[in-house]
N, C-alpha and C positions, 0 to 999 in steps of 0.2 A: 274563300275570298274574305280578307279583312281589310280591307280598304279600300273605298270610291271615292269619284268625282264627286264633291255637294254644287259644286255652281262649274261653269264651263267658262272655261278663259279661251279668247281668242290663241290665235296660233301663235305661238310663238319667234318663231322663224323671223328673222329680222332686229331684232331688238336686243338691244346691251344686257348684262348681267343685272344693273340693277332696275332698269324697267321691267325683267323678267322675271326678279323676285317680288315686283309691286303686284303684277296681274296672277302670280299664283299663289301670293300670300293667301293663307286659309282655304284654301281648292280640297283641299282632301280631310278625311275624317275616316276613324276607325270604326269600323262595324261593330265589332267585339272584343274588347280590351281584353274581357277576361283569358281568351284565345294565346294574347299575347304575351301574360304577363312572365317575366322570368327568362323569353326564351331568348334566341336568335333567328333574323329572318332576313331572308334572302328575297331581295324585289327586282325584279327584272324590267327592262326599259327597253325600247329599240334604237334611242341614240342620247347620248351626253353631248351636250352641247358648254353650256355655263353650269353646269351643277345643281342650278338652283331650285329644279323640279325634285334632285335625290334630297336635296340638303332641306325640303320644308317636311318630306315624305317621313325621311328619317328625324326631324325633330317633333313632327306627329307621332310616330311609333314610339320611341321613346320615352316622353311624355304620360302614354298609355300602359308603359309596363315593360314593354321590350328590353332584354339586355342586349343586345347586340345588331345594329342592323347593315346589312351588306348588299352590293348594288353590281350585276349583272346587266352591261349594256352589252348589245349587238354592235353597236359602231360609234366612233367619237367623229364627231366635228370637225 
């Protein structure tokens, strides 16, 4: 595991793209950068809705070292 919830956002369900990137601005944090640095990583979701849950995960990872990161939903919106 390299990455968890630090604070929990209400549900999202309901709410436009940019209310939803206001309640999960900074939600997540890398456990172990060192883990990451250099690689590519593949995060799995169980739905895309607005993006904006892949798009803070992945400018987290990134940030930490990541060279590549890829996003694996079960179902869209």
């Amino acid at each position: 595991k390299i990455l968890r919830r630090k604070k929990y956002a209400r549900p999202l369900a309901g709410y436009g793209k940019t209310e939803r990137e206001r309640i999960i601005m900074d939600a997540y944090e890398v456990l172990n950068p060192e883990e990451i640095q250099g690689k590519r990583i593949l995060v799995y979701d169980d739905i895309l809705t607005t993006g904006s849950t892949a798009k803070n995960i992945a400018k987290i990872l990134k940030e930490s070292g990541a060279k590549e990161v890829h996003f694996y939903f079960l179902a869209k919106e």
